[in-house]
N, C-alpha and C positions, 0 to 999 in steps of 0.2 A: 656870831662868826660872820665875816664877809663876804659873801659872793666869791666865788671863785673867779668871775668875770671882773668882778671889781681891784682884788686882788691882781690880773694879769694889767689892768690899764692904769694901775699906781707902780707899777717900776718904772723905776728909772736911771736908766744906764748908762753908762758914756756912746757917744752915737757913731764910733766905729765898732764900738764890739756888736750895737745891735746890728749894724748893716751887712757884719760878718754873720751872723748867728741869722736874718734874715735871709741870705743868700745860700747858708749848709742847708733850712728848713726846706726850701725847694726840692731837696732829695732826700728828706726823711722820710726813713720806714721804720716803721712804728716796730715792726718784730725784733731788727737788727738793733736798732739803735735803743728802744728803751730796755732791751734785753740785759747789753752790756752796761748799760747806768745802773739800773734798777737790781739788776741781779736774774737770772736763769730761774725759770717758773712758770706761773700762771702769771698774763699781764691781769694789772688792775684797769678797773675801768678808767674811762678818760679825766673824768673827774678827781678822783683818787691819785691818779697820775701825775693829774696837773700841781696837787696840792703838796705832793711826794717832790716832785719837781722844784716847786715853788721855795720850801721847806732848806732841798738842801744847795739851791741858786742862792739863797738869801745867805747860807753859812759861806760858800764860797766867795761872795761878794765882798762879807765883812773881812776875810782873809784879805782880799785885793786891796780893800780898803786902809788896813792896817799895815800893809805893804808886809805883812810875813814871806817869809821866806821860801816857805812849802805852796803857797799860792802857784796855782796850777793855770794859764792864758787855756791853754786846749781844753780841761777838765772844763771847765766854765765856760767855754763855746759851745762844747757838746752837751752841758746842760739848757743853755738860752736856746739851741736849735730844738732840743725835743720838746721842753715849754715850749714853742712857738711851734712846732707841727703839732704836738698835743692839746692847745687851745684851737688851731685850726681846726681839728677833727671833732671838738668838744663845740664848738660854736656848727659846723655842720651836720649834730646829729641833735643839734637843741629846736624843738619846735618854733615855727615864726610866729614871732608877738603878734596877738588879736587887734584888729584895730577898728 
């Protein structure tokens, strides 16, 4: 299985949606926001989260892609915003490489 980190730096998105989805992550809270994606509980950890995240960004993508009709622009922002706050937070609780 891939890196989770490897996995976040092979997307590749159209460069307004990221620059949208970069500019929501600035205000993401992790409680509110993956609360309402993920569903009401215990959150998982960041890891977990990311790959939760990752999992169903890729199903909606393929929706955009295929130009369906139930494709959702919001749904698919507020999943690229908390991937992108939850690698943020997943990259600052990851120890710094030995050198």
């Amino acid at each position: 299985m891939q890196d989770v980190m490897s996995i976040l730096n092979g997307l590749r998105r159209p460069r307004l949606l990221i620059r949208a989805a970069r500019h929501g992550a600035q205000e993401y809270d992790r409680t509110r926001h993956l609360q309402r994606i993920l569903g009401y509980g215990t959150l998982p950890r960041h890891a977990e989260a990311v790959m939760r995240l990752v999992e169903m960004e890729g199903s909606v993508n393929a929706q955009r892609l295929r130009g369906e009709a139930g494709y959702s622009l919001t749904r698919h922002l507020d999943l690229l915003i908390a991937l992108m706050g939850e690698a943020r937070l997943l990259r600052a609780t990851r120890p710094a490489p030995v050198q």
